[in-house]
C-alpha positions as CSV (number, residue, x, y, z in Angstrom):
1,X,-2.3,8.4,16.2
2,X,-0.5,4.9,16.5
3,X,3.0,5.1,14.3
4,X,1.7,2.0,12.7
5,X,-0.8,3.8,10.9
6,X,0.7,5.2,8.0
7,X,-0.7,7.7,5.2
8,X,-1.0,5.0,2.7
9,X,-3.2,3.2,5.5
10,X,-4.8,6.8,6.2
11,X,-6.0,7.1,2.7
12,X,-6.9,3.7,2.0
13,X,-9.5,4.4,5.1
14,X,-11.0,7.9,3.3
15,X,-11.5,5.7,0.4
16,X,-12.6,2.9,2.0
17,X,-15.7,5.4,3.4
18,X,-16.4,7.2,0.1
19,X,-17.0,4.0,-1.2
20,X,-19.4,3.4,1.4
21,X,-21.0,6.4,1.1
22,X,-21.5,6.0,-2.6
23,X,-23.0,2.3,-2.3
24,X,-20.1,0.4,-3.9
25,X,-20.1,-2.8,-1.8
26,X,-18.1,-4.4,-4.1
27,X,-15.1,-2.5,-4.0
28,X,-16.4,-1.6,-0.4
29,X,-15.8,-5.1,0.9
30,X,-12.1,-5.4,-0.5
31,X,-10.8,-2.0,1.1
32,X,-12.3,-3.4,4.0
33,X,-10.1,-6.6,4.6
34,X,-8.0,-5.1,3.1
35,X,-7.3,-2.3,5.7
36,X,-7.2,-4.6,9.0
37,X,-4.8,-6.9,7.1
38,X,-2.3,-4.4,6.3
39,X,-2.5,-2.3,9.9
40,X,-1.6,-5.7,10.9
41,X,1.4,-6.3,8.8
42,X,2.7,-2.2,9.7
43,X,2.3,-2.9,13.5
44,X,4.0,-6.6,13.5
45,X,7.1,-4.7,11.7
46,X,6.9,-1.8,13.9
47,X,7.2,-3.5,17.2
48,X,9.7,-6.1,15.8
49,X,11.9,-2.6,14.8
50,X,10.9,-1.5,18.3
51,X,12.6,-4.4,20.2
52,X,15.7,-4.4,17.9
53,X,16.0,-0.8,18.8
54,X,15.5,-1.8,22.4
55,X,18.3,-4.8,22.3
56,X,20.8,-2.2,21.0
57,X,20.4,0.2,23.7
58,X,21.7,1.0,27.2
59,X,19.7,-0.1,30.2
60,X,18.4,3.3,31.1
61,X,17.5,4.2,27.4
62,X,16.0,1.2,27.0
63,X,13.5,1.6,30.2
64,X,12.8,5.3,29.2
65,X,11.4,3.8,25.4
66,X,9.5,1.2,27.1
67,X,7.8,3.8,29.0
68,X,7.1,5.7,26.0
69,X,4.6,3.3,24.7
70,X,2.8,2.8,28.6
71,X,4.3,-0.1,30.2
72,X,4.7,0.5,33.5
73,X,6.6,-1.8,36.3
74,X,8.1,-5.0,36.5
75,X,7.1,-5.8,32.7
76,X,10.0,-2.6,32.1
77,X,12.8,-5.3,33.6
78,X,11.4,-8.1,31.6
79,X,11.1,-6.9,28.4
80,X,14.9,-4.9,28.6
81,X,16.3,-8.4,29.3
């Protein structure tokens, strides 16, 4: 699971398909922009907390969290400077 998805995000989402599954377009439609909008929001602030982490560490720390999340090469360089 991405660690932008949260369990307040989670359960909005189980709601979001009851509500489907009980025809309540109404209230349907709202948990559905609603959901994209805040996933959003929670991955904007997770990657901005990511790169303060990343300015704060050593060189050799900081390539090693980069990795963690996939990137691979000369982008590792780039985004430790």
């Amino acid at each position: 699971m991405k660690p932008w998805i949260t369990k307040v995000i989670k359960l909005t989402i189980r709601k979001r398909n009851r509500l489907f599954k009980w025809n309540n377009s109404e209230k349907y439609k709202l948990y559905r922009y609603m959901i994209p909008t805040s996933t959003r929001v929670n991955k904007k602030s997770y990657y901005h907390s990511f790169s303060a982490r990343l300015s704060q560490t050593r060189e050799r720390r900081g390539k090693a969290l980069v990795s963690s999340l996939g990137v691979k090469g000369e982008i590792v360089n780039q985004l430790i400077q």
